[in-house]
N, C-alpha and C positions, 0 to 999 in steps of 0.2 A: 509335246505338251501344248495344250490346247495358249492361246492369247491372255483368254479369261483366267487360266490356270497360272500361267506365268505371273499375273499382274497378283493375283492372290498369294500366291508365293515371294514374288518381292516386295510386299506389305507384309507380310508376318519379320521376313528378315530386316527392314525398315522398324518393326515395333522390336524388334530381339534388341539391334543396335541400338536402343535405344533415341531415335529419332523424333522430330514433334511435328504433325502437322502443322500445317499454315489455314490461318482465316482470313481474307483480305476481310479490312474496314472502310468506311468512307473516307475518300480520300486517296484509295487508291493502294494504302498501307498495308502488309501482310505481315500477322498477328497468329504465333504460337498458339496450337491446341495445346489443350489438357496440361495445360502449365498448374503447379501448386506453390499458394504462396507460404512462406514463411517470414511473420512478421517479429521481429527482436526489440525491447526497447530497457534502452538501460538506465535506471532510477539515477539521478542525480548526476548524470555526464557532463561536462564541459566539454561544447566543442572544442576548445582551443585544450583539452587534456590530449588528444587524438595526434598522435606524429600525421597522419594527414590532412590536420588541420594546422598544424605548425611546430607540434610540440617537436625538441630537441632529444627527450630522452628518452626515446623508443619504448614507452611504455605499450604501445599496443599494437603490435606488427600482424596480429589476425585481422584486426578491423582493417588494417594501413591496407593488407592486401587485397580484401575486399574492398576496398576504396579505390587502389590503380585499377580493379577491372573491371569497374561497374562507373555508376554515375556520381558524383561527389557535390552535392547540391552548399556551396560555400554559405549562405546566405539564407537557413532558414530557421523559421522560431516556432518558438508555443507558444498558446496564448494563457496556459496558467502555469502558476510557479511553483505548485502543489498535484501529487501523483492521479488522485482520480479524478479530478475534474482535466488534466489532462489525457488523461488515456481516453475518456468518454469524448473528449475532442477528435480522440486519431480514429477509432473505432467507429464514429458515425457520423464524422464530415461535418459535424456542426459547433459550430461557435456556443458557450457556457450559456449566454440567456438561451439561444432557444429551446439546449437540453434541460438546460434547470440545475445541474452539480455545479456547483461554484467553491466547494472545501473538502477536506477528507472524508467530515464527520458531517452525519445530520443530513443526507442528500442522498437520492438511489436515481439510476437513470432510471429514464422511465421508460413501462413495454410497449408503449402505441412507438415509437422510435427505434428503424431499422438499423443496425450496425452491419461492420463487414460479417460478421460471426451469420446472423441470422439472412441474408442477402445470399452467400454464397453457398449455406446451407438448403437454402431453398432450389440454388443449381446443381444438389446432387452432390457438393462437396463434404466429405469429411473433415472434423471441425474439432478444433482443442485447444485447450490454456494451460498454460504451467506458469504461476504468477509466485511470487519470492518474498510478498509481501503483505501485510494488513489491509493498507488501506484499500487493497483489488480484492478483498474477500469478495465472494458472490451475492453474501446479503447487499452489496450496494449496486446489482443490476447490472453489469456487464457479463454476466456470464450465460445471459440469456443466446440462445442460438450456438452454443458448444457443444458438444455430444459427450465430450471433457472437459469439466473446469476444475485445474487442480488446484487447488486451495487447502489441504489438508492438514499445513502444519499449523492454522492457525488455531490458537486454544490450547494446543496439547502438552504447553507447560506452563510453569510457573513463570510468571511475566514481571520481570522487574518495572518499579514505576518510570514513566518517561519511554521504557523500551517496546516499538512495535513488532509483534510476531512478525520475523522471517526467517528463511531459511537461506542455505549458503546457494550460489550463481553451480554448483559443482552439478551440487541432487538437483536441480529445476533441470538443468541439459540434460542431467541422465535419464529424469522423466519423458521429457519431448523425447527424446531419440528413439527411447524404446517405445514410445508410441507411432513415432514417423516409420519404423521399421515395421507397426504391424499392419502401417496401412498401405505399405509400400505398393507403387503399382495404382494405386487412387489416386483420384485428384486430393487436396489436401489444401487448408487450411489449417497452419500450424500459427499461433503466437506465445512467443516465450518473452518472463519479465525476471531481469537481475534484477536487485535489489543496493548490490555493490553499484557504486563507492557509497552508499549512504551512510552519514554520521552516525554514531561513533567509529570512526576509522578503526577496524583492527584487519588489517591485511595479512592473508596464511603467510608461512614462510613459501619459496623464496623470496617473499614479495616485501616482508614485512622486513628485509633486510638490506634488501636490496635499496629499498626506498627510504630509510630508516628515517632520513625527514625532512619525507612529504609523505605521510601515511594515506593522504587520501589518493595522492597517484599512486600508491602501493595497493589502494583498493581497486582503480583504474586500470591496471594491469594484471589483477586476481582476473576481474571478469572479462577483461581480453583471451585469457588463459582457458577460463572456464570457457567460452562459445567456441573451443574449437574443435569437439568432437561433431558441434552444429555447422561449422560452418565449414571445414575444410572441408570433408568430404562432396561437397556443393562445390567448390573452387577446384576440386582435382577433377569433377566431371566434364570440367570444362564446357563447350558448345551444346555437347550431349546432355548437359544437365536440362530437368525439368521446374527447376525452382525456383518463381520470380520471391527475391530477397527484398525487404527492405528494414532496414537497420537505423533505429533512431532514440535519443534520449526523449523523458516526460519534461523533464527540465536540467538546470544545468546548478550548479554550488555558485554563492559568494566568494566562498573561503575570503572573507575581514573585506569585498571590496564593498565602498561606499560606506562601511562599519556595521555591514551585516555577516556575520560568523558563517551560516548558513541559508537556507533559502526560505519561502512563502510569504517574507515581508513586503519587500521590493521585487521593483520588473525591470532593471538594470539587463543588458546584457548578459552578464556573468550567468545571469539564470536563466533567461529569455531566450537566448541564443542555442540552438540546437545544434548538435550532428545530425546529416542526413544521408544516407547511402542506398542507390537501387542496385539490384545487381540481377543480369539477367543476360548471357552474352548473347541468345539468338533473337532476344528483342534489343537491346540499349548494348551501344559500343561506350568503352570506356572516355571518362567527359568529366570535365568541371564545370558546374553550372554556375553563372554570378547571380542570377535573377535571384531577386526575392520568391521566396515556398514558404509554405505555414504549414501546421500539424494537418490543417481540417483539407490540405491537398491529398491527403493519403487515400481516403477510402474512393473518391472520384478514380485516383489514378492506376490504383487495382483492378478496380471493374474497367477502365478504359482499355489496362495491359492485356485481360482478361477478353475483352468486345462482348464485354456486358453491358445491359444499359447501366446508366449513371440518372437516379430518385433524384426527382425536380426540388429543389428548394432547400439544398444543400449549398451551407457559406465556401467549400472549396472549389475548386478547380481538380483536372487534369494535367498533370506534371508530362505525359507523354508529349508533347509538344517540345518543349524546351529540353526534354531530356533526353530526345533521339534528335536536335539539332536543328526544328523544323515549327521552331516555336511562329516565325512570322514577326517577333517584334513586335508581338502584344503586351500591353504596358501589364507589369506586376500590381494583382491585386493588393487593396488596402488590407492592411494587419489588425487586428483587434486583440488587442491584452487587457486580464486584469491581476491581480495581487486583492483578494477577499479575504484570506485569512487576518487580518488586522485587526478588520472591521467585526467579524463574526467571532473571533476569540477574543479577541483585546477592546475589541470600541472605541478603536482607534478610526482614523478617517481612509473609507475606500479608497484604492486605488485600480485607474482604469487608462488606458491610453491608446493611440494607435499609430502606427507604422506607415508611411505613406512616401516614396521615391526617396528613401535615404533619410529621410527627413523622423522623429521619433518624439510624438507627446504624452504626456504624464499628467492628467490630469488630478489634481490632488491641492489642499488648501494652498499650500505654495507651489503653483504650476512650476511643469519642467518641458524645455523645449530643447535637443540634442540634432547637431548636424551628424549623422554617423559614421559619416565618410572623411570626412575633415578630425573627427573625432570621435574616434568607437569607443575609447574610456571613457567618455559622459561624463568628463571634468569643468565644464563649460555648460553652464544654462544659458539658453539664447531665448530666454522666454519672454523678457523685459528688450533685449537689443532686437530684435525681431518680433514685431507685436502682431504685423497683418499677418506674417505666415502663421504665429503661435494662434490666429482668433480662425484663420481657413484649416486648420489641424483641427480644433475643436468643435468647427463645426461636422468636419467629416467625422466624428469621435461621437457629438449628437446624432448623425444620421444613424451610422452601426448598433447604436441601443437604444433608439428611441421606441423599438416592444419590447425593450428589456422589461420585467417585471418586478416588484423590490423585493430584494434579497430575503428571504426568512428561512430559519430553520424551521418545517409542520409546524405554522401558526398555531394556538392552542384554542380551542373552544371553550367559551364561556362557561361551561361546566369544568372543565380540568381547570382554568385558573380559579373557580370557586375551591375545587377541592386541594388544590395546591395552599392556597391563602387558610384553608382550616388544620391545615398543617405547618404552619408555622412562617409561609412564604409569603411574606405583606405586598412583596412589589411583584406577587404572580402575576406575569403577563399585564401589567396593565401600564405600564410604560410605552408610548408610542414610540416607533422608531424616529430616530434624530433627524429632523428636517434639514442639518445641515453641522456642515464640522467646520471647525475654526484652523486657523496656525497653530494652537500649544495641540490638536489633534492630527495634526502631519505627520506618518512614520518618520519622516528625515528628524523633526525634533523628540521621539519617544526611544529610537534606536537604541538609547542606552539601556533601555529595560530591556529588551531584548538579550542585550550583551548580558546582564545581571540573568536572566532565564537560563541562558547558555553557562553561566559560575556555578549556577545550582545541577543541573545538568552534569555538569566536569565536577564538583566535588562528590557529587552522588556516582560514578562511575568507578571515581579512586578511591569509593570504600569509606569516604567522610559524609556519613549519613546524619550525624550531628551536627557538623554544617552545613551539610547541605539546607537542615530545616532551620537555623538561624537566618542561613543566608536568603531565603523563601520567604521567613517572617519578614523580614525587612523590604525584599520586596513588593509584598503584602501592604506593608504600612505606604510608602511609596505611589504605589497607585490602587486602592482598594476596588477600587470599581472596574478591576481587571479580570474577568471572570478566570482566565486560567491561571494567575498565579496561586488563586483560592485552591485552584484543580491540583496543581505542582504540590502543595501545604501540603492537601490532603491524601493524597498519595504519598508523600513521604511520613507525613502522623502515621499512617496506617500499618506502612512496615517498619516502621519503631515500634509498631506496639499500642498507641494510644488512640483508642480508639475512639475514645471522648472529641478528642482536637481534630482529630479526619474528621467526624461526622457536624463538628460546627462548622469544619473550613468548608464542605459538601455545601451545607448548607447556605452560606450566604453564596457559593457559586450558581447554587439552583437561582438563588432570589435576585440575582444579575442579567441571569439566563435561562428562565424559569421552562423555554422549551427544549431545553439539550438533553437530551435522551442518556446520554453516556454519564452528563453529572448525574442523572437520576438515577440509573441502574449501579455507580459507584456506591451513592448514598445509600441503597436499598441492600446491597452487598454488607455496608457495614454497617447498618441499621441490624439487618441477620447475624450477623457474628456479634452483635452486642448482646441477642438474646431478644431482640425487639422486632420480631418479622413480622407480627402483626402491622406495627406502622411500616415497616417496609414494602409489604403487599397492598395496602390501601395506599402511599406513595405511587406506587407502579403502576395501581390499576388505569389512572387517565393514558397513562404510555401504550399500556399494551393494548391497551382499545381503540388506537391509532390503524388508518386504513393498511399501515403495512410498518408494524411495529418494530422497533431495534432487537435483534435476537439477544442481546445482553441481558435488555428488559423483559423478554419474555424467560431467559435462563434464571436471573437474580428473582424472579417472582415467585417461579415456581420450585424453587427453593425454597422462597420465604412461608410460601403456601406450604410445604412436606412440615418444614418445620413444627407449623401450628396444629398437623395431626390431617390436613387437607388433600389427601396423597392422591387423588383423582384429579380435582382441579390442577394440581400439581403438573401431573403429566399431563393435562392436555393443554397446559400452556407450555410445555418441553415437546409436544408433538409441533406446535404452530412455529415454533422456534427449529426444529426440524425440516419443515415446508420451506422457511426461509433460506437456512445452510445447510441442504443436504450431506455436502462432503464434512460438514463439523463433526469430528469422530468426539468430541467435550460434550456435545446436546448426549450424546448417547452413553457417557461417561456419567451426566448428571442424572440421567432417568435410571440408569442402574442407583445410585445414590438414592433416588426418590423410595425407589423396589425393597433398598435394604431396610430405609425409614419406617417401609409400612408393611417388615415383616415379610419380605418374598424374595426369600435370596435364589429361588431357580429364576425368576426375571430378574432380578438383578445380574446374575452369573452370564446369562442371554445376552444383556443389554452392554456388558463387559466386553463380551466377544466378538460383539458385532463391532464396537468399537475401534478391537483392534482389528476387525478385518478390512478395517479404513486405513487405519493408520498405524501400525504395530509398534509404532514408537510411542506410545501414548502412556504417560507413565504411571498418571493415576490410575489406567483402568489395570495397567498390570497389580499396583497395588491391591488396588479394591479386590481383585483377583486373589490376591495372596492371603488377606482377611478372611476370604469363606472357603480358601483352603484348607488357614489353620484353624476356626473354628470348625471343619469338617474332618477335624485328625489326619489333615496330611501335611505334615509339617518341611518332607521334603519338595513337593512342590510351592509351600509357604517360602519357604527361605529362596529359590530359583526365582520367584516370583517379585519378591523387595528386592533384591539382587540385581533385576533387572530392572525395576521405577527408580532405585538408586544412583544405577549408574546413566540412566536417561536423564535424570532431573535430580541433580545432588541438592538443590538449593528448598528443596522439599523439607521442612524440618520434622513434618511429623514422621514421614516415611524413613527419617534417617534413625530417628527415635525408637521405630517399632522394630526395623531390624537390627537395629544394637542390640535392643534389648531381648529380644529373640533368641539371637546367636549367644550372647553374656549367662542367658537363662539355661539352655541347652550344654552349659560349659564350655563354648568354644570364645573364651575372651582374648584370644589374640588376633580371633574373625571381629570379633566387636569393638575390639578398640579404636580401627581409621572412623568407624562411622559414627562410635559415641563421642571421639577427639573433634569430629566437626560438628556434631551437633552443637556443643558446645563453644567452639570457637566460631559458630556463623549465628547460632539462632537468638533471637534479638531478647533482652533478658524482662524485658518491661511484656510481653508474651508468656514466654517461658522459664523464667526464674524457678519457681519448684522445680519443674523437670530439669532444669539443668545442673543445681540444687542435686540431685537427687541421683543425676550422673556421676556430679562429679564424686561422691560419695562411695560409688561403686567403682569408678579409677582407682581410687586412692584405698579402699581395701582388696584391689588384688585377689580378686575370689567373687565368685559368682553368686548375687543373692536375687531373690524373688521379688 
């Protein structure tokens, strides 16, 4: 065998073994080929929940073990306290003003702005998301540069108020997996999002028994549980593996400290403070790092692990330094945090601060100044005992946003607040933003209203939906110039039944917040169910003529439009709502709905099944399904059909309705009785009073009538 023959044949057995070439970098460094990353981050983690961050009671021994064989960064943060405007942190290396998301709602990243997704796609890599949550839907611009962004659960049922669409940490891994396995062999770009521990705690069993109470480390340990079809088999490849890991929360829980219940208020640690984990053994040997890292170190230290270049004028760093040991005792960059949800839902006073050698300021009407090392519970303000360091923090604090830009949700155009104000909203848009907040505007003095949001919240869970709207009103009176408690009213009016009291509490929330997309397309939603889409559509229309509309607002219009008899206009505000969320299996759920309005039940039928070929869990499209079944004389796939939207989405009252009464009519009333017993025991009687009326009447004679 020839030299050249030899060398070709111990390169194929080199790639069989699965082996990685080397690239030296400057510096002298030699840096794995064809490595693929997988990036994990887990909604609402506390590092200190983490046994390798200290915890004592072994809630998470996947992560622990990924943590002894990789890098364990002790010491790194977010800079927001809220899920997308952090993940648009980790994703594109830049700090909130330069990208512009600053809350969940009302903000899209923008497309002139590279992230890892479209960077590494552009090297050739295969690319994908499996997200577990709402606020990552794709309408808000990260899913730009995936080849997959799976987002499908969201829309596809009935959404309790207060609860955002997600799905369990179990189906998001068994998605990534079966997609890592079909690209096996490629480089890859994989990023998966739990959603666990996020409030409401309800942890599966064994978790939810084990932990019986601390539910929320019982949710901490579900999705420890859940990553390890993702991550062991990475950990058993050992050296031989190909897959630079990095493992991190968006942000971290309160749970009651400082007397915040839950997170987006405060930048306290408790939420600030992150887990951080790389794991890669032919690049980084196992390490605990003390240095200060931040979110926006991520996408630098990808491309670095990679010997990609690293886009000029990114707020991060490169972690490879410090995390293969070789950092040189280059001082830790300055941190920048902020907490805007306050400000942008409540009207309360911003808060912003930054991190600088141990040292932690809070900029906010009553300044806060924390030593962190002397004092990581942040029980001690040193912001009056220490006045030159507290005034050299804030100037460093002026430096980091001084192009910050003012915060707004899509300003509105002097036409939309004409046309808002002839609809009934006197303080459309013409309120300038507040030049400045006081003391009684400090979250530290409003906290308790938050506590009171979180009473309503907790009664509304356990089923006291009559208190809860008491306990709402009262918050209401309390601070009226709060736009979301208006938002909380009105949401809970609406599934009582009244649909009068949602659409006034709708309304002064718009006249608060007259540019919030989401109180507009709520109002326009029950403006349509009152029988009034007219003004619902001409509500809508300044929204949806926005450069890049809310798919809410484009769904709730073109509804309102089918209604009035407009069945074109209709759907092509359901096609532009389409462009936006393409994997939304609901847009295509409502344009069959538009189909059946104007008389075309083969596209409706179409528009059904394309639905479910998104998402086959989709439970109105099954019903709608079942309707032009049984209007089409097949009663056995009618019944197969509610059968199935039933058991996908029991909380559906009309679909629980039509298959009672189906099967009751057909003579089978001992199939119909679970489901006309719940209609009536769940469906709210100020709604449905006749019908329920009308069930129970058929209970109690025992015989089957029409």
């Amino acid at each position: 065998m020839s030299r050249r023959a030899r060398a070709a044949a111990l390169a194929v057995l080199l790639l069989l073994a699965g082996t990685v070439s080397c690239r030296r970098v400057p510096g002298g460094e030699r840096r794995p080929e064809g490595l693929s990353v997988l990036l994990i981050t887990i909604d609402t983690l506390r590092a200190d929940a983490l046994g390798a961050y200290g915890h004592a009671g072994d809630p998470t021994p996947g992560m622990d073990r990924l943590a002894a064989r990789g890098v364990r960064f002790d010491d790194a943060h977010a800079h927001n306290v809220v899920t997308l405007p952090s993940h648009a942190n980790i994703l594109s290396g830049r700090y909130p003003m330069d990208h512009g998301v600053r809350d969940n709602a009302g903000f899209r990243f923008p497309s002139r702005l590279e992230t890892m997704a479209t960077l590494l796609r552009a090297r050739g890599y295969r690319t994908a998301a499996f997200v577990s949550a709402f606020p990552l839907d794709s309408r808000f611009g990260l899913g730009r540069g995936f080849e997959v962004y799976d987002d499908r659960f969201v829309g596809t049922g009935a959404r309790p108020a207060f609860l955002e669409a997600d799905r369990r940490g179990t189906e998001t891994v068994g998605l990534a997996t079966r997609w890592l396995a079909s690209v096996r062999g490629q480089r890859s770009f994989c990023w998966v999002h739990l959603y666990e521990p996020h409030f409401p705690y309800r942890p599966p069993e064994p978790f939810a028994s084990r932990f019986r109470g601390d539910p929320y480390l019982g949710e901490v340990a579900a999705a420890d549980a859940a990553l390890g079809p993702l991550v062991e088999p990475i950990l058993a490849a050992g050296a031989g593996g190909r897959t630079l890991v990095l493992l991190t929360a968006d942000h971290g829980e309160s749970l009651g400290d400082h007397g915040e219940a839950t997170h987006g208020i405060f930048a306290y640690e408790a939420t600030l403070r992150v887990p951080l984990i790389l794991y890669q053994p032919r690049l980084l040997a196992p390490r605990v790092v003390a240095t200060p890292v931040r979110h926006v170190d991520l996408l630098p230290t990808v491309l670095d692990a990679l010997s990609l270049p690293i886009p000029e004028g990114l707020a991060g760093r490169s972690l490879m330094p410090v995390a293969t040991g070789r950092g040189g005792g280059a001082p830790a960059p300055d941190s920048y945090f902020e907490a805007l949800s306050g400000q942008l839902d409540r009207g309360w006073a911003p808060l912003r601060g930054v991190l600088r050698g141990g040292m932690k300021y809070v900029d906010l009407p009553i300044p806060e100044l924390y030593d962190l090392r002397r004092d990581p519970g942040e029980s001690t303000n040193l912001f009056r005992a220490r006045p030159r360091q507290a005034e050299q923090m804030r100037r460093v604090l002026v430096s980091l946003t001084a192009a910050d830009q003012e915060t707004a949700r899509g300003a509105e155009s002097a036409e939309t607040r004409d046309r808002l104000r002839s609809l009934g909203y006197a303080g459309a848009g013409s309120s300038p933003p507040r030049p400045r907040y006081g003391e009684p505007d400090d979250p530290k003095r409003l906290i308790a209203l938050d506590r009171m949001l979180q009473e309503v919240f907790g009664l509304y869970v356990s089923g006291d939906l009559a208190g809860a709207i008491l306990r709402c009103r009262e918050l209401v009176r309390h601070r009226p110039g709060m736009a979301l408690s208006h938002l909380y009213l009105a949401q809970l009016e609406r599934e009582s039944g009244d649909l009068r009291s949602a659409g006034e509490a709708l309304r002064r929330a718009l006249a608060l917040d007259p540019g919030d997309a989401v109180i507009a397309s709520q109002l326009g939603a029950v403006l349509t169910q009152a029988g009034r889409a007219a003004e619902a559509a001409a509500l809508l229309e300044p929204f949806a003529r926005r450069a890049e509309p809310d798919v809410d607002v484009l769904v709730t219009r073109g509804l309102a439009l089918a209604k009035m008899g407009r069945s074109q206009e209709a759907l092509a505000e359901l096609a532009r709502a389409r462009e936006q969320a393409p994997s939304n299996a609901m847009v295509l759920v409502d344009a069959g709905t538009v189909h059946l309005i104007a008389g075309e039940p083969d596209k409706a039928r179409q528009a059904f099944e394309a639905a479910l070929a998104i998402d086959p869990d989709v439970a109105r499209a099954h019903s709608s399904l079942a309707f032009l079944a049984a209007e089409s004389g097949r009663p056995r796939e009618a019944l197969e059909r509610f059968q199935k939207a039933v058991a996908l989405d029991p909380r559906e009252h009309e679909r629980l309705l039509a298959l009672g009464l189906l099967l009751w009519q057909r003579g089978r009333a001992a199939e119909a009785r679970p489901y006309l017993d719940l209609f009536v025991a769940s469906a709210p009687p100020a709604r449905y009073a006749p019908a329920i009326d009308r069930v129970r009447g058929l209970l109690l004679s025992r015989r089957p009538q029409g």
